[in-house]
N, C-alpha and C positions, 0 to 999 in steps of 0.2 A: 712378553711382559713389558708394560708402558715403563717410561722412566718416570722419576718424580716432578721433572718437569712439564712432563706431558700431562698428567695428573692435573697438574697446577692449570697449566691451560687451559684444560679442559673446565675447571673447577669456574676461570675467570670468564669462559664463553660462556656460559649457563649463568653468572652473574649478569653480564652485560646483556642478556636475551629478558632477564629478569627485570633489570633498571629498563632497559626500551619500555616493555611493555606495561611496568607502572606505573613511567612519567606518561605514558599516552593514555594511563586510565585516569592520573591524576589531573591532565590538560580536559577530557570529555565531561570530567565531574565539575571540574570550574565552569566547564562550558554551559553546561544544563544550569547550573547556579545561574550564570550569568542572564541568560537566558530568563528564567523562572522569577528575578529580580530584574525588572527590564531598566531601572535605572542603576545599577550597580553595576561596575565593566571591574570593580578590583578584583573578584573573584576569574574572570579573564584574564587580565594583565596578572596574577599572581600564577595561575595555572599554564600558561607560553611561557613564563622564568622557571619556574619547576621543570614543564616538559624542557626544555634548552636547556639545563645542568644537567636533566636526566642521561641525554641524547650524549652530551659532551660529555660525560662523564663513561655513561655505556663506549661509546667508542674509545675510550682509552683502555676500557677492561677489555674490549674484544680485540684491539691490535695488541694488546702483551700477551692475552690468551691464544692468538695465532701464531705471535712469534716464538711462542713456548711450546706450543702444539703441533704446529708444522715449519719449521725455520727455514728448509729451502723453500716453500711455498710464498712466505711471507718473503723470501729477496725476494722469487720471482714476479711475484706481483708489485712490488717496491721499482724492481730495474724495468719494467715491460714498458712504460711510458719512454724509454732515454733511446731506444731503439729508434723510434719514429719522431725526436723531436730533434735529435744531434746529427 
């Protein structure tokens, strides 16, 4: 039986799979805009700030959803760099 945390994890990975993959639909849709209006770039420049909150925002739902859903995994991938830089 998961615990409530895991749950939650889980809940916040499938958010952040969800953000990724709407800010990239929303960056393709400015894109064809921009595109289809060849002197208008705002629909660009507005669709790259969308997709970068999306992306910035997605990674912070998926590192509390991994840290809730697998917490030794998440040190272990946290401390793996200190091995080879110290």
């Amino acid at each position: 039986m998961p615990k409530p945390k895991q749950i939650i994890g889980s809940v916040f990975i499938i958010i952040a799979l969800v953000l990724f993959i709407l800010s990239y639909i929303t960056y393709l849709n400015s894109y064809h805009k921009a595109v289809s209006n060849v002197s208008d770039f705002g629909f660009l420049f507005s669709g790259i700030f969308w997709f970068l909150v999306g992306v910035i925002v997605g990674a912070v739902f998926f590192a509390l959803g991994l840290i809730w859903l697998w917490p030794r995994g998440a040190k272990w991938m946290a401390e793996r760099g200190k091995r080879f830089y110290s």
